[in-house]
C-alpha positions in Angstrom: 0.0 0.0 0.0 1.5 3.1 -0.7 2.3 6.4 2.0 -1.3 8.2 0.8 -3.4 4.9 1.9 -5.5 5.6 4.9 -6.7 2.8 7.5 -10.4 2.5 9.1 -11.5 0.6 11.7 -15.1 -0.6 13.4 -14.1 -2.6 17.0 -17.5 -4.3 18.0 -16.0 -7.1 20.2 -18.2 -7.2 23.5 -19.1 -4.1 22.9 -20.3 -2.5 25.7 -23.0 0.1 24.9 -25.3 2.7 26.9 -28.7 2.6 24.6 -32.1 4.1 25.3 -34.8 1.8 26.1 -36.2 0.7 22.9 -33.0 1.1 20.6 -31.8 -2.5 19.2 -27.7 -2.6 19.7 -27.6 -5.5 16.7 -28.9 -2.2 14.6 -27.1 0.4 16.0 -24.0 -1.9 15.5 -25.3 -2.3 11.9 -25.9 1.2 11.2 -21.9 2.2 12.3 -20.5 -0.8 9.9 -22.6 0.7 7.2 -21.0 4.1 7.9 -18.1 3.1 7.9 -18.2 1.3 4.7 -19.8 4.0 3.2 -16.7 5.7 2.5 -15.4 2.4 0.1 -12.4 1.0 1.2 -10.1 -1.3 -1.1 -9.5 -3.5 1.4 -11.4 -4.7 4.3 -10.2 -7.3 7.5 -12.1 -9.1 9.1 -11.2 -10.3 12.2 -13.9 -9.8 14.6 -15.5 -13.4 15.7 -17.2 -15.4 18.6 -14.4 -17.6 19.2 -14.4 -18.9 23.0 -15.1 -22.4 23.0 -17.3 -22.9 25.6 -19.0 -19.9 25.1 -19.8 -21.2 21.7 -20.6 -24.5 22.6 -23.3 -23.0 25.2 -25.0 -20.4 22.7 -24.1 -21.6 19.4 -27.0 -19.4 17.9 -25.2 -16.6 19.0 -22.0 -18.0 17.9 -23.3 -18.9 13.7 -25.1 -15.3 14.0 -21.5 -13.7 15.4 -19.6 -15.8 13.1 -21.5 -16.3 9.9 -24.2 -13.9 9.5 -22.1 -10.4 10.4 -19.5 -12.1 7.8 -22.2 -12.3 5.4 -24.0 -8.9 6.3 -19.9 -6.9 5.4 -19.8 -8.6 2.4 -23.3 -7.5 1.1 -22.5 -4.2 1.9 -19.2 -4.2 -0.1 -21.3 -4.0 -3.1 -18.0 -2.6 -5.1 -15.2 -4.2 -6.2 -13.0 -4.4 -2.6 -10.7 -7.3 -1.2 -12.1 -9.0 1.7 -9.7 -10.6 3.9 -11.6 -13.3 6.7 -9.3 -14.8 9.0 -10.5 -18.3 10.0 -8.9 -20.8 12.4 -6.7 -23.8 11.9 -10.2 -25.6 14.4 -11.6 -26.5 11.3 -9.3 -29.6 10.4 -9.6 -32.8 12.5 -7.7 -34.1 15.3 -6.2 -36.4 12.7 -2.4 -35.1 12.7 -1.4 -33.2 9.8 -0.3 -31.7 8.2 -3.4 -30.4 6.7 -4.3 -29.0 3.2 -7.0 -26.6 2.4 -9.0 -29.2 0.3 -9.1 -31.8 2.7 -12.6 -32.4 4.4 -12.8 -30.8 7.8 -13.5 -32.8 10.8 -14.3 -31.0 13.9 -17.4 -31.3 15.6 -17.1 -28.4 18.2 -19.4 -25.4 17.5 -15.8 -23.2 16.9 -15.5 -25.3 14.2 -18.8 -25.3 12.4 -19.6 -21.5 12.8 -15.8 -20.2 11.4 -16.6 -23.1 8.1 -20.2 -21.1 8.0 -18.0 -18.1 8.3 -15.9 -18.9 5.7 -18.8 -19.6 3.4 -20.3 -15.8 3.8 -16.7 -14.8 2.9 -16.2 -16.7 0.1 -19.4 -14.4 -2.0 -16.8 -11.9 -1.9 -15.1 -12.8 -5.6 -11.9 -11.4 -4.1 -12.1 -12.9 -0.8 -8.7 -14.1 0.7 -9.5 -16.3 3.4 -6.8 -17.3 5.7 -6.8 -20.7 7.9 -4.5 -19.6 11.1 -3.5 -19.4 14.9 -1.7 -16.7 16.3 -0.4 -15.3 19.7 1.1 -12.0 20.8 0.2 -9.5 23.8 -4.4 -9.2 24.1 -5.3 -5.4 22.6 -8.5 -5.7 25.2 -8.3 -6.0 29.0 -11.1 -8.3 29.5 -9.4 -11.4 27.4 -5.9 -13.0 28.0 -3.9 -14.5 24.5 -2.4 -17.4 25.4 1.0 -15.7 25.6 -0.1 -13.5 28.3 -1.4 -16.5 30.2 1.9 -18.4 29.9 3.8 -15.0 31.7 1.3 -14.7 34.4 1.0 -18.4 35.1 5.2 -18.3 35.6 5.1 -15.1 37.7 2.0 -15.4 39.4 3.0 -18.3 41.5 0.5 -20.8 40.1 1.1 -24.6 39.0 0.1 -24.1 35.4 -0.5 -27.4 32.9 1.2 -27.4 29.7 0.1 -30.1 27.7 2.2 -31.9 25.3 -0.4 -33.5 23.2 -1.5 -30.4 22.3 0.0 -28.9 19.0 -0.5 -25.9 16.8 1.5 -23.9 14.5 1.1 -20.1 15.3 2.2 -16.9 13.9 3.0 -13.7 15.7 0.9 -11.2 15.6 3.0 -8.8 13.6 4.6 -11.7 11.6 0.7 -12.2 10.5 -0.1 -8.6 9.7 2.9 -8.5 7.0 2.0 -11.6 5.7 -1.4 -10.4 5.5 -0.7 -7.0 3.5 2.0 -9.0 1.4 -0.9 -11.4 0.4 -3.5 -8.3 -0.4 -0.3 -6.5 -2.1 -0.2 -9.7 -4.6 -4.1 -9.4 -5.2 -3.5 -13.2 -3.9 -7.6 -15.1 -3.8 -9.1 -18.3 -2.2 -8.1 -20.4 1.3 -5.4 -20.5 2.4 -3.2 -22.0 5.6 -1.1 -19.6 6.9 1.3 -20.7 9.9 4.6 -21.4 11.3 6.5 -24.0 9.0 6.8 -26.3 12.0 4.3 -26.8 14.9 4.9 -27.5 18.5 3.3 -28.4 21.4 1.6 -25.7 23.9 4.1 -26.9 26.6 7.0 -26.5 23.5 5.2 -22.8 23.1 5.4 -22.1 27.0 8.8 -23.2 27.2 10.1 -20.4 24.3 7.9 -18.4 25.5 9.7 -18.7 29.2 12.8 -18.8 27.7 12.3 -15.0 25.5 11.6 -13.4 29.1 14.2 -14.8 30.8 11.8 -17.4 32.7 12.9 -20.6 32.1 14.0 -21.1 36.0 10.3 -20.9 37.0 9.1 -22.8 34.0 11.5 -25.4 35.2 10.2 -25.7 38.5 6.7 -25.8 37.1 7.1 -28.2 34.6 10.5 -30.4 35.0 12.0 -28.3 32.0 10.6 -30.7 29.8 8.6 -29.3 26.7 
């Protein structure tokens, strides 16, 4: 993008709003996406989504509405020709080990799952969609949710017994790592699914450990966890 490109943005993640009796916060959400998109952007991220498990698992109306039907109300309002980038999870492949290619027939059965593929679906009526299978980690933007990253470093200074499992593997991106990649990919005009992680996973207790060993922690992850990983 060149220097002259400006950058929007709409943050509705448990939004917290002070409304009048009588005044729907679905529409007033609605009305401020439509706004925003008024002013036609070339490229719009998506990244907002219903992703706690449990959560999802206990409401999963809420989830397929948070998940697959705001995905599909942006794209109907991006009635002009702009890139729309979705970032789905690496939750829709099975538990079979991988690794896993974007054609192969997803297996999950958790609601996480189900409502990102649905997702995923409403993305894809974009003709320039660029949707992006991943996991990544890096410091929370919000104060009410921890990344996992964060958890790790409070679990080794906090004085807790934290569980980091070894049967457990993923292949995450950093944060910024992801962003680049992200405008690289929109840069190249690049369409369709796509993985996007690190070119070897680990386990979550291989994850804790580097992440212990980045902040100077590994003494305490030791003691927690026999400095095994």
């Amino acid at each position: 993008m060149d220097s002259s490109a400006h950058i929007g943005g709409c943050f509705l993640a448990n939004m917290k709003l002070l409304l009048p009796a009588g005044v729907n916060a679905t529409l007033l959400i609605a009305l401020r996406l439509r706004r925003l998109l008024a002013c036609e952007p070339d490229v719009v991220i998506h990244a907002a989504a219903m992703t706690n498990i449990d959560e999802c698992e206990n409401e999963p109306i809420k989830a397929l509405a948070a998940n697959r039907d705001t995905t599909y109300n942006i794209v109907e309002l991006l009635s002009y020709n702009a890139k729309f980038v979705y970032i789905s999870t690496d939750m829709v492949y099975s538990d079979i080990p991988g690794p896993h290619r974007e054609k192969m027939t997803w297996g999950r059965s958790i609601c996480t799952a189900r409502v990102k593929l649905a997702g995923e679906k409403s993305a894809a009526i974009n003709p320039r969609h660029l949707i992006l299978r991943t996991n990544f980690f890096g410091p929370s933007q919000v104060p009410w949710r921890q990344s996992l990253s964060d958890w790790v470093l409070q679990s080794l200074t906090d004085g807790s017994t934290p569980i980091f499992y070894n049967d457990v593997w993923w292949s995450p991106l950093h944060i910024k790592t992801l962003s680049q990649t992200i405008l690289e990919l929109v840069e190249a005009n690049v369409v369709g699914i796509y993985n996007l992680g690190a070119r070897t996973g680990l386990s979550k207790s291989q994850f804790a450990l580097q992440v212990a060993e980045h902040k100077g922690l590994y003494d305490r992850y030791k003691m927690c966890c026999g400095g095994t990983g």
